[in-house]
N, CA, C and O atoms as CSV, one atom per row, in Angstrom:
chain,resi,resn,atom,element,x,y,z
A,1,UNK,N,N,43.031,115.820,170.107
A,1,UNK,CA,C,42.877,116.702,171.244
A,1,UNK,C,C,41.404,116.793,171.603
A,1,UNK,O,O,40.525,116.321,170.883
A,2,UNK,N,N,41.166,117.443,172.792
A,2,UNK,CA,C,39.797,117.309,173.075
A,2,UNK,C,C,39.372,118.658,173.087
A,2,UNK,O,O,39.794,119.657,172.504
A,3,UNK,N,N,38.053,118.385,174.211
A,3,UNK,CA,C,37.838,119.797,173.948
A,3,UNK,C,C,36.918,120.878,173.427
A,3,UNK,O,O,35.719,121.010,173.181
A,4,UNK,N,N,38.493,121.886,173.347
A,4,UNK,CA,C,37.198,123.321,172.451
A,4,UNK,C,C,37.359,123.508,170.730
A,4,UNK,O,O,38.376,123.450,170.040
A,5,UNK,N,N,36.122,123.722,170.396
A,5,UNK,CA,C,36.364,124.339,168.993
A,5,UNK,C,C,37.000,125.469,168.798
A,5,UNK,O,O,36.337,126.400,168.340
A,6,UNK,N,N,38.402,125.676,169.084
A,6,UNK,CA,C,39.177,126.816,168.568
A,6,UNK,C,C,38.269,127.436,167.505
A,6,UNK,O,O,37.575,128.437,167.683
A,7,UNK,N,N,38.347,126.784,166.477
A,7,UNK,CA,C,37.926,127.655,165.090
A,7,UNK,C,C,36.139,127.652,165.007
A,7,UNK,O,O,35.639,127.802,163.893
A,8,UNK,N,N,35.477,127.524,165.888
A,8,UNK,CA,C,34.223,127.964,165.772
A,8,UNK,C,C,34.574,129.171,166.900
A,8,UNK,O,O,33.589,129.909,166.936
A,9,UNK,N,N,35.450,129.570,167.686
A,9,UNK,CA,C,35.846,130.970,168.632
A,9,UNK,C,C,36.291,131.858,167.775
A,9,UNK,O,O,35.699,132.937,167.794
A,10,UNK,N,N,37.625,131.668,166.620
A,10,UNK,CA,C,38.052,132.089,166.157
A,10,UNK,C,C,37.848,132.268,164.868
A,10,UNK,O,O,38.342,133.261,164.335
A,11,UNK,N,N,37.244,131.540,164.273
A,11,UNK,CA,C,36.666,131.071,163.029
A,11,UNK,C,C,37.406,132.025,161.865
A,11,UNK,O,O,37.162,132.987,161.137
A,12,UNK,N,N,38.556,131.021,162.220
A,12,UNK,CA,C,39.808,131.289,160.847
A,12,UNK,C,C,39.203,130.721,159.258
A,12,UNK,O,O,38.307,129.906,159.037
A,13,UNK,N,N,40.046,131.474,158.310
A,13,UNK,CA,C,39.351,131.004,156.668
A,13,UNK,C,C,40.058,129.694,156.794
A,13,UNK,O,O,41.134,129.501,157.360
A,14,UNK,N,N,39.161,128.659,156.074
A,14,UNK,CA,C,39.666,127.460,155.767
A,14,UNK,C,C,41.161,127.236,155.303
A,14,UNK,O,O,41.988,126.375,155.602
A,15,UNK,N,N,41.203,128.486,154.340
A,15,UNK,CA,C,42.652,128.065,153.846
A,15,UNK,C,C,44.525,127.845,154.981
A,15,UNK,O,O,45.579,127.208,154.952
A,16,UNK,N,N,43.641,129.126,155.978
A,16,UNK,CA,C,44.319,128.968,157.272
A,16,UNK,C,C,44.865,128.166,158.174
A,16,UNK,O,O,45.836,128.423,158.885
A,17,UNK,N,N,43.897,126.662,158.129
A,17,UNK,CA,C,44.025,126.103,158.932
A,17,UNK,C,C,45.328,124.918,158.325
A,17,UNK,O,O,45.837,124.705,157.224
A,18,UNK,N,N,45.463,124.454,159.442
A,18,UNK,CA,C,46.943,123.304,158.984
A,18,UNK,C,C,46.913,121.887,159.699
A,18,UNK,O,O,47.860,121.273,160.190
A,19,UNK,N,N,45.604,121.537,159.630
A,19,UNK,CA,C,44.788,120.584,159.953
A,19,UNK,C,C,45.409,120.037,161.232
A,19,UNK,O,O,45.637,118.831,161.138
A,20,UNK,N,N,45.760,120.596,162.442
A,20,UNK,CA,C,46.417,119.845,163.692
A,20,UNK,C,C,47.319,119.032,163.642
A,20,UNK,O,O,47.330,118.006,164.322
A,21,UNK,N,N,48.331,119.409,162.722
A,21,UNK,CA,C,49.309,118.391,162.735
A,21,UNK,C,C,50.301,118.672,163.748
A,21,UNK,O,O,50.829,119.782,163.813
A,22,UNK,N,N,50.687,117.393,164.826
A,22,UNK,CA,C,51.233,117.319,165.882
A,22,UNK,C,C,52.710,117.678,165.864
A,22,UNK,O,O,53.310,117.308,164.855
A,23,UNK,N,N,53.514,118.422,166.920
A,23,UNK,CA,C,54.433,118.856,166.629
A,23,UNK,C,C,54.883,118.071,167.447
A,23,UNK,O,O,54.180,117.994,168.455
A,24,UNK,N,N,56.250,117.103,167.445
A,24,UNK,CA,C,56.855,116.359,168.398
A,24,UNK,C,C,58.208,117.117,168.955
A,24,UNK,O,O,59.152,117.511,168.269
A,25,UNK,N,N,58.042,117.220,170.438
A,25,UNK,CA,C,58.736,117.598,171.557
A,25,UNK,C,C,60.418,117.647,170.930
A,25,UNK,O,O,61.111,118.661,171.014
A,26,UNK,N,N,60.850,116.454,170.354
A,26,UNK,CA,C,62.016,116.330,170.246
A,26,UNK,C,C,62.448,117.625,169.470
A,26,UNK,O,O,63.258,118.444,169.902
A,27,UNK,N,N,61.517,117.729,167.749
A,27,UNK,CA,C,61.555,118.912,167.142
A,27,UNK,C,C,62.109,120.447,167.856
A,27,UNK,O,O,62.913,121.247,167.376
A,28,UNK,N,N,61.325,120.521,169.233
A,28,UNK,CA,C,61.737,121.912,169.718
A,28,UNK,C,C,62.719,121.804,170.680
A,28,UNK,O,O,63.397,122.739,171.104
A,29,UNK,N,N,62.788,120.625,171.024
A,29,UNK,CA,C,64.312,120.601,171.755
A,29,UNK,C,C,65.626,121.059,170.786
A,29,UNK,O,O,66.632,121.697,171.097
A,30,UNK,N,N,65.158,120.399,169.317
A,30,UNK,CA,C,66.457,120.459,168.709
A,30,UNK,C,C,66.646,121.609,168.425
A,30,UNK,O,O,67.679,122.151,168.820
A,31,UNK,N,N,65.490,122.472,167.485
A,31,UNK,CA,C,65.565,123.703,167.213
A,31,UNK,C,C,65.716,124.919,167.991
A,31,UNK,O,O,66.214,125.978,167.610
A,32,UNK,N,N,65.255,124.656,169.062
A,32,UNK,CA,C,64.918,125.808,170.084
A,32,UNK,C,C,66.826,125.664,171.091
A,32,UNK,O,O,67.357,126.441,171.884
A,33,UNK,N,N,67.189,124.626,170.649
A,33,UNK,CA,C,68.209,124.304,171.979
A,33,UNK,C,C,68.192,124.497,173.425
A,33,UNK,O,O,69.005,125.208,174.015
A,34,UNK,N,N,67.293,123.881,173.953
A,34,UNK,CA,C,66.723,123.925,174.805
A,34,UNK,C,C,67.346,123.360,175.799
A,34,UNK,O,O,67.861,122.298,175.449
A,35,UNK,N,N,67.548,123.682,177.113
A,35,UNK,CA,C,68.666,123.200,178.153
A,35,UNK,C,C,67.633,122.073,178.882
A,35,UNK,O,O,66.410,122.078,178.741
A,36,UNK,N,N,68.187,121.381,179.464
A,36,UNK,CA,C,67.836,120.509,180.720
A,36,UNK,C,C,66.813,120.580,181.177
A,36,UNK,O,O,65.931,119.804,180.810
A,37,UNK,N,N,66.562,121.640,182.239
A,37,UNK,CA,C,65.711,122.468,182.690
A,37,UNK,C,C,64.383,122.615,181.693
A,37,UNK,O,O,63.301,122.116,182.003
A,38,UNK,N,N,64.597,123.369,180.440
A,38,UNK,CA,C,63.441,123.307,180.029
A,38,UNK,C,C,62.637,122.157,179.571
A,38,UNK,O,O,61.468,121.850,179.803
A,39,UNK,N,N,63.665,121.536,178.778
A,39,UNK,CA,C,63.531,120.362,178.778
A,39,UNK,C,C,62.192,119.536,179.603
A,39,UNK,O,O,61.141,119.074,179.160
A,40,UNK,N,N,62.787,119.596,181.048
A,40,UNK,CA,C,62.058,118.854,181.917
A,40,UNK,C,C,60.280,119.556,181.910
A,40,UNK,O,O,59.296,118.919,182.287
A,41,UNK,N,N,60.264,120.819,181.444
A,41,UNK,CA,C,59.236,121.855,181.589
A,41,UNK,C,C,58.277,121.573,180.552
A,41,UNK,O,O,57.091,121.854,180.728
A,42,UNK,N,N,58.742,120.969,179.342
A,42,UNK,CA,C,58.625,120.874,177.944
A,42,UNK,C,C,57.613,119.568,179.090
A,42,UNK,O,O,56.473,119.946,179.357
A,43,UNK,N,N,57.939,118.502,179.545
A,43,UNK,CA,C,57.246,117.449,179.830
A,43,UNK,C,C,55.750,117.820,180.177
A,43,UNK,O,O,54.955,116.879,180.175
A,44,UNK,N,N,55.354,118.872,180.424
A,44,UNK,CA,C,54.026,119.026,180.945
A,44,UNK,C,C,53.164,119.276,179.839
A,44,UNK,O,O,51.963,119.385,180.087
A,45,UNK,N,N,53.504,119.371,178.827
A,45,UNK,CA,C,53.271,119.534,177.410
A,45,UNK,C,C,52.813,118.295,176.948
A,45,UNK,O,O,53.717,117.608,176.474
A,46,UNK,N,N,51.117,117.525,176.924
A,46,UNK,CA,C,51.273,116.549,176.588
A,46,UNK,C,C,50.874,116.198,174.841
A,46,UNK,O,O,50.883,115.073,174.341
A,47,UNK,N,N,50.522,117.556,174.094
A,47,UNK,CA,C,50.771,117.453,172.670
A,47,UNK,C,C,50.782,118.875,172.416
A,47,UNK,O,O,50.137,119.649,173.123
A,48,UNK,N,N,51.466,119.241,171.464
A,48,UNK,CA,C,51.057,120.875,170.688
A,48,UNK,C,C,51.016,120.452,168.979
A,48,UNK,O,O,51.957,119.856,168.454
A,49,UNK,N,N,50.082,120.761,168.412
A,49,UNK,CA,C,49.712,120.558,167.342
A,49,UNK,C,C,49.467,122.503,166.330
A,49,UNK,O,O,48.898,123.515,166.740
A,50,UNK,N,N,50.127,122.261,165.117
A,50,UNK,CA,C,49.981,123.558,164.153
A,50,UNK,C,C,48.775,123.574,164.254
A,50,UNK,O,O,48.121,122.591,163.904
A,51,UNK,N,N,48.220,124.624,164.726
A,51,UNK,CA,C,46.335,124.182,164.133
A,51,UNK,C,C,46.125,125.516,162.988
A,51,UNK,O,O,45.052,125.437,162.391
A,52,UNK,N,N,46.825,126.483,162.678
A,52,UNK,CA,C,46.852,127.405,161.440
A,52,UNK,C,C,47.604,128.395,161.316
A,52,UNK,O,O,48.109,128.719,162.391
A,53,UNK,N,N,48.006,129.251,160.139
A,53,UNK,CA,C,48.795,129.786,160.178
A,53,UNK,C,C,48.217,130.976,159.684
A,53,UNK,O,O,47.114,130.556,159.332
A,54,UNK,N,N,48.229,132.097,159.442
A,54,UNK,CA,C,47.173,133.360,159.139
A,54,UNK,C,C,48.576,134.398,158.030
A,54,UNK,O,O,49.542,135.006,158.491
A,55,UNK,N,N,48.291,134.299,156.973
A,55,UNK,CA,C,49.113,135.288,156.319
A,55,UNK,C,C,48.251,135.533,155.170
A,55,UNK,O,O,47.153,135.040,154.913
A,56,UNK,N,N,49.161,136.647,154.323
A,56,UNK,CA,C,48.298,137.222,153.110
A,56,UNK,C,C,48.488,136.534,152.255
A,56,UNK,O,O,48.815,137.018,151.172
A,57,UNK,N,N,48.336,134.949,152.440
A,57,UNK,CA,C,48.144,133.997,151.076
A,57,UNK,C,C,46.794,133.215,151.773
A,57,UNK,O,O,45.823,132.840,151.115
A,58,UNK,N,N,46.882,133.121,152.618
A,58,UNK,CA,C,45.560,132.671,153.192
A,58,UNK,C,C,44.194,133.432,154.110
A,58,UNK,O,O,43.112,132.906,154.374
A,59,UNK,N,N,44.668,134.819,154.468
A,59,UNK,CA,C,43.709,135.660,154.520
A,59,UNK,C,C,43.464,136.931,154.133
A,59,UNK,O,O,42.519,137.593,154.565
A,60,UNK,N,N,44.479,137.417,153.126
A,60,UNK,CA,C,44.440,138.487,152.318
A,60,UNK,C,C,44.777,139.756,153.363
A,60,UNK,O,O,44.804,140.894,152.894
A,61,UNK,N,N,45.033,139.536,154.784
A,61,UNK,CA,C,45.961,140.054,155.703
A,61,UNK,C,C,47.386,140.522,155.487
A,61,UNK,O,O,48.369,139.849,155.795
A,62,UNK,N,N,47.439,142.111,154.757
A,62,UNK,CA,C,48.771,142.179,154.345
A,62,UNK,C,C,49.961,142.118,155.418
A,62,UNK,O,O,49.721,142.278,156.615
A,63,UNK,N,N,50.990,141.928,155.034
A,63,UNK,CA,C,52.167,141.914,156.310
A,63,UNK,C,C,52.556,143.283,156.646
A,63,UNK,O,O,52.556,144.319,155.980
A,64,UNK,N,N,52.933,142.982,158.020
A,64,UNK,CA,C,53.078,144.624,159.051
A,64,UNK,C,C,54.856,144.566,158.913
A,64,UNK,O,O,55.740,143.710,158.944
A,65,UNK,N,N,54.738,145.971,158.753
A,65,UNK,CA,C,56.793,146.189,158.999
A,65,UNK,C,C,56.684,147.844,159.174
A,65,UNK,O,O,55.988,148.723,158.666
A,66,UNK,N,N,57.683,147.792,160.105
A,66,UNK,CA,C,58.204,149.151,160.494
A,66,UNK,C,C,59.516,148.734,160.978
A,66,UNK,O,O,60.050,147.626,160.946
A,67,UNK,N,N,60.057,150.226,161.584
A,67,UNK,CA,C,61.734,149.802,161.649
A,67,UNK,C,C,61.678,148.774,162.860
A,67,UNK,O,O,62.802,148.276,162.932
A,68,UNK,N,N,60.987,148.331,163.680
A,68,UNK,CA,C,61.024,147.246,164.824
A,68,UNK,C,C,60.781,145.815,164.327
A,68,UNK,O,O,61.463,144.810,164.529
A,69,UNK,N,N,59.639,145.966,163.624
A,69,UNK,CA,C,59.288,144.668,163.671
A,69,UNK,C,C,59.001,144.454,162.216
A,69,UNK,O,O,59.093,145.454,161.505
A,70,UNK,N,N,58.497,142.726,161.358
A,70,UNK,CA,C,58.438,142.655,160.304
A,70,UNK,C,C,57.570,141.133,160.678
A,70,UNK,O,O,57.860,140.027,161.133
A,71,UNK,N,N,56.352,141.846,160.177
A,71,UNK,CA,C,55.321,140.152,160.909
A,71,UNK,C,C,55.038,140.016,159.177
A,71,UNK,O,O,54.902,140.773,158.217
A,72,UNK,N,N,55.044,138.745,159.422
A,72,UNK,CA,C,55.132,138.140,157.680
A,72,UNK,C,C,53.561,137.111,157.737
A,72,UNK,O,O,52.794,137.044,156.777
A,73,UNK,N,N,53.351,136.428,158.980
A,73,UNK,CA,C,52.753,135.249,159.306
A,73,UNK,C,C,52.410,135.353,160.935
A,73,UNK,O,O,53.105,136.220,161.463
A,74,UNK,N,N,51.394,134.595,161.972
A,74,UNK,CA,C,51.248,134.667,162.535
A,74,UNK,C,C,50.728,133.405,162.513
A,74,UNK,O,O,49.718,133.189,161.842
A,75,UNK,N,N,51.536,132.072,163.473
A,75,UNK,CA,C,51.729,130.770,163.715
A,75,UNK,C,C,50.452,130.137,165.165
A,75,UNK,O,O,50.771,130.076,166.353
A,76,UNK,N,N,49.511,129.875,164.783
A,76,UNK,CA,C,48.400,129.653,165.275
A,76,UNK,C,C,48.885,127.914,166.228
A,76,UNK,O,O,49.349,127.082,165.448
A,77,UNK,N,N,48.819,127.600,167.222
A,77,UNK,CA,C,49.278,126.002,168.417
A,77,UNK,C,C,48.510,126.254,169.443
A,77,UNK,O,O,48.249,127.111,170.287
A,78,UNK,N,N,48.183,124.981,168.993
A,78,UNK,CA,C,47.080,124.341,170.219
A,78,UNK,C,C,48.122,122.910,170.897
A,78,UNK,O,O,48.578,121.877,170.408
A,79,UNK,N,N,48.160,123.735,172.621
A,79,UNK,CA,C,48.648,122.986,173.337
A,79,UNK,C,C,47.850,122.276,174.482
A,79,UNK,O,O,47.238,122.841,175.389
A,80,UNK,N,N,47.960,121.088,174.294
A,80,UNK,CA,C,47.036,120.306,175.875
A,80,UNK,C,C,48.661,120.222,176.552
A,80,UNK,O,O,49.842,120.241,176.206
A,81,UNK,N,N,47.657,120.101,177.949
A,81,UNK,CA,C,48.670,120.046,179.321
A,81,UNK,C,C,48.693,118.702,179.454
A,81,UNK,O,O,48.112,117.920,178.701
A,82,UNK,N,N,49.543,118.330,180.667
A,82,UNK,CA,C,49.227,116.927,180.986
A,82,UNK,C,C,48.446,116.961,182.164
A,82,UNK,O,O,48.417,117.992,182.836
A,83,UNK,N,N,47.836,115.996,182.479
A,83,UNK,CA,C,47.012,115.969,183.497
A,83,UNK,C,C,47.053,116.068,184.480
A,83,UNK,O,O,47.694,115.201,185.074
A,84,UNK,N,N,46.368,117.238,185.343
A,84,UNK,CA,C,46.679,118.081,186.549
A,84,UNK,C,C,48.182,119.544,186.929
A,84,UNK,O,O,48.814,120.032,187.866
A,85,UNK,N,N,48.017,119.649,185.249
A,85,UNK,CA,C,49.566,120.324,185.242
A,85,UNK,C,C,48.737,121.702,185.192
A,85,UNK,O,O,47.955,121.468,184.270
A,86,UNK,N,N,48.448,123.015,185.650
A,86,UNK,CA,C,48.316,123.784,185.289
A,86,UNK,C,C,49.259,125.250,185.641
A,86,UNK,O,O,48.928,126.315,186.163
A,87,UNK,N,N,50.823,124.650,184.985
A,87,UNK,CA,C,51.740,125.746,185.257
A,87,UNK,C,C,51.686,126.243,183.561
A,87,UNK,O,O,52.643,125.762,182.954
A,88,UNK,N,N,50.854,127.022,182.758
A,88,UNK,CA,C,50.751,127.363,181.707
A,88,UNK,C,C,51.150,128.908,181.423
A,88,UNK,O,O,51.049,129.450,180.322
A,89,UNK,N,N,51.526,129.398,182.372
A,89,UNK,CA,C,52.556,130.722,181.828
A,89,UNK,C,C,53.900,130.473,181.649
A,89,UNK,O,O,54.525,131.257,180.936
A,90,UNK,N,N,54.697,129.161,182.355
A,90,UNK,CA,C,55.488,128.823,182.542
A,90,UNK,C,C,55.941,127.691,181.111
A,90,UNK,O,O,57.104,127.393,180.837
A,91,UNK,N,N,54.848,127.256,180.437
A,91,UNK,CA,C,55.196,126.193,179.839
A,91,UNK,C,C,55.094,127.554,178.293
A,91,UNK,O,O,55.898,127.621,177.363
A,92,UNK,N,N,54.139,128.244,178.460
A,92,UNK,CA,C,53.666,129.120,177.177
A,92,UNK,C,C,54.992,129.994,177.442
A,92,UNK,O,O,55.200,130.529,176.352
A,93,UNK,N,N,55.816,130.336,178.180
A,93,UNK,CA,C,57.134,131.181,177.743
A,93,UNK,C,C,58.186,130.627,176.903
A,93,UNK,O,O,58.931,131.131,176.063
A,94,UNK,N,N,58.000,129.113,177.495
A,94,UNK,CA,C,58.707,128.758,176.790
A,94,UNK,C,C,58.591,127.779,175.333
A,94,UNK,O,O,59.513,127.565,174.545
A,95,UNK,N,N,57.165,127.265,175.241
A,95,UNK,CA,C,56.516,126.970,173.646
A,95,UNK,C,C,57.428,128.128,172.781
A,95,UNK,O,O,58.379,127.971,172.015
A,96,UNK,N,N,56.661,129.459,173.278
A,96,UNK,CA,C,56.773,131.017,172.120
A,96,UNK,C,C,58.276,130.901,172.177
A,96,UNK,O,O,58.615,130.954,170.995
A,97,UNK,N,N,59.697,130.730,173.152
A,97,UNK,CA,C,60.899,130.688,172.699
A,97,UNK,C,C,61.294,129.955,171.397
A,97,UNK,O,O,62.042,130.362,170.508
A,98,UNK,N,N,60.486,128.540,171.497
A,98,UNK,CA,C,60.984,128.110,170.532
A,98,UNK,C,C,60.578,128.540,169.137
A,98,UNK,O,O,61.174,128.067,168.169
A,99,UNK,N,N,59.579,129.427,168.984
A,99,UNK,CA,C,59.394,129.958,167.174
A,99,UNK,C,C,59.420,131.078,166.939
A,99,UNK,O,O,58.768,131.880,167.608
A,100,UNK,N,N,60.188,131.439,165.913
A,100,UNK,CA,C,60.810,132.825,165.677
A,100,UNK,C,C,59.339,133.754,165.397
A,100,UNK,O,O,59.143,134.906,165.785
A,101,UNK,N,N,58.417,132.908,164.628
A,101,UNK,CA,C,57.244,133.830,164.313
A,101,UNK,C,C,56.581,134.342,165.600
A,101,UNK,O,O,56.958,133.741,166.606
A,102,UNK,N,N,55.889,135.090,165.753
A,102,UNK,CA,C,54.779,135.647,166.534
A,102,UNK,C,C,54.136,134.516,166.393
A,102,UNK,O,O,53.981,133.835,165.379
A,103,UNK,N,N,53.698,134.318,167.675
A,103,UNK,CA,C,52.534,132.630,167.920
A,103,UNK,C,C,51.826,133.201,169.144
A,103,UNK,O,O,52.106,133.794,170.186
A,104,UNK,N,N,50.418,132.563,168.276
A,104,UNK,CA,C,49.229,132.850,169.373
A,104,UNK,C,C,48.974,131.184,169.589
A,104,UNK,O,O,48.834,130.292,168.752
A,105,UNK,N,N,48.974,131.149,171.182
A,105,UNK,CA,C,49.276,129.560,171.399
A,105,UNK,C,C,47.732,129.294,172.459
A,105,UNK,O,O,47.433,129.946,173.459
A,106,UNK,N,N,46.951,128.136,171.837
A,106,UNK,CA,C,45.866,127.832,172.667
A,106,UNK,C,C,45.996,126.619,173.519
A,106,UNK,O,O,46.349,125.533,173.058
A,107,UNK,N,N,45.604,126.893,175.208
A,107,UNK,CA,C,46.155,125.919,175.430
A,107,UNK,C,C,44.913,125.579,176.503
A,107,UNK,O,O,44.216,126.400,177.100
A,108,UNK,N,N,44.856,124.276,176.559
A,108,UNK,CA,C,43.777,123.554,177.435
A,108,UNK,C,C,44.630,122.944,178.588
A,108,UNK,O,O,45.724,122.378,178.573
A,109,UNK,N,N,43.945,123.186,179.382
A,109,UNK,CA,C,44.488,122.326,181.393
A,109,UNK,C,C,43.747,122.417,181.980
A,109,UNK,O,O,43.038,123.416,182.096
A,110,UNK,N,N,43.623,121.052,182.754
A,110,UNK,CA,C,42.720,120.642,183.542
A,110,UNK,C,C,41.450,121.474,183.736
A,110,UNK,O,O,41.147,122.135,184.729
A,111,UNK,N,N,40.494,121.252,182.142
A,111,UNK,CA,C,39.255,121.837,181.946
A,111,UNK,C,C,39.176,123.284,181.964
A,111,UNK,O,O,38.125,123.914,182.084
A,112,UNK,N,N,40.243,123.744,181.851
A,112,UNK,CA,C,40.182,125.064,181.071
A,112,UNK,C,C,40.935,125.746,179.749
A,112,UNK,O,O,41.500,125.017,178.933
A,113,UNK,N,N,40.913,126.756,179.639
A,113,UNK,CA,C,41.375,127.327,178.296
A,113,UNK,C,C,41.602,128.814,178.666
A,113,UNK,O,O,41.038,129.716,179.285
A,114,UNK,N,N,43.358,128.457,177.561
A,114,UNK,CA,C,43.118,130.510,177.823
A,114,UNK,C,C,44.392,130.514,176.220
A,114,UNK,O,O,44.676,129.692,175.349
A,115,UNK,N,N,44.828,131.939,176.559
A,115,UNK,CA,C,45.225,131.877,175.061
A,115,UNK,C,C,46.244,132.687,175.139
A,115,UNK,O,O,45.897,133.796,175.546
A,116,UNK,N,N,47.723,132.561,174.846
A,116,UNK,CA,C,48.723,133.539,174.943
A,116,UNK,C,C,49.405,133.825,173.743
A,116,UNK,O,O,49.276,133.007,172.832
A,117,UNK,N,N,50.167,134.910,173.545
A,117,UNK,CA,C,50.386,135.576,172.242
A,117,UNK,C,C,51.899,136.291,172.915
A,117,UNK,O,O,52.229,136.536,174.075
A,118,UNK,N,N,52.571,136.469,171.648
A,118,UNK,CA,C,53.623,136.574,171.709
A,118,UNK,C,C,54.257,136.762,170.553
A,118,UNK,O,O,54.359,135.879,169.702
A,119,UNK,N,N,54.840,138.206,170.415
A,119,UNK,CA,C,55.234,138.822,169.267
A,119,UNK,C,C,57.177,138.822,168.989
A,119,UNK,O,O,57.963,139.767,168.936
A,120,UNK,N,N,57.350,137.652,168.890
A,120,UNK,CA,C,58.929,137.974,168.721
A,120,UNK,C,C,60.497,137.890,167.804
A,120,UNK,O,O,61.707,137.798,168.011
A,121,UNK,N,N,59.234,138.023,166.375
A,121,UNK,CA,C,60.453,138.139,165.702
A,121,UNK,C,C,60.744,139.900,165.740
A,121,UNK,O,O,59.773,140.646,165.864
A,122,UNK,N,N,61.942,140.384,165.641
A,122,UNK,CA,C,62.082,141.673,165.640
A,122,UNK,C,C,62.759,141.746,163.955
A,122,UNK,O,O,63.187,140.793,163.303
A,123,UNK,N,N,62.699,142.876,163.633
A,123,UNK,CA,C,63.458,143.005,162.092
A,123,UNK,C,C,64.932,142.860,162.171
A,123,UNK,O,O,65.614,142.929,161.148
């Protein structure tokens, strides 16, 4: 990927990070069951890679629970667009459908950057 230094912005503990390993499209089609439609939406997506994961084995960040919610982990993706695509609220609704964890998703298009979050596992 190109780009920004996420982790000189964010500057997660080493142990955090999950060295950008690329997540392939098919993966969240299968898991997410994803219709047609998104499907086609998913295309503007031209990589999303794990870039870290933040829990109390890797940042001594204990886990949050109350009767709503129960955050265990918080799933760190870095998404590039494809080129000249910048429908990224549209593509980031539906990245965060596909993972049960809360994911803060970074995403680059056409020379910019922004960053969306999304809390949705419930207990």
């Amino acid at each position: 990927m190109s780009g920004i230094d996420w982790n000189g912005i964010l500057r997660l503990p080493e142990a955090a990070l999950a060295g950008c390993r690329r997540i392939p499209k098919t993966v969240l089609v299968k898991q997410a069951m994803l219709t047609k439609t998104e499907q086609k939406r998913l295309d503007k997506v031209a990589r999303l890679e794990h870039f870290a994961t933040v829990q109390k084995s890797t940042t001594r960040i204990p886990p949050y629970e109350d009767d709503e919610r129960n955050v265990q982990s918080v799933v760190f993706l870095r998404c590039e667009m494809t080129a000249g695509t910048m429908a990224v609220a549209e593509v980031a609704e539906l990245v965060h459908k596909c993972f049960p964890n809360p994911t803060v998703l970074l995403v680059e298009a056409g020379g910019c950057a922004c960053i969306s979050v999304a809390l949705t596992r419930r207990s």
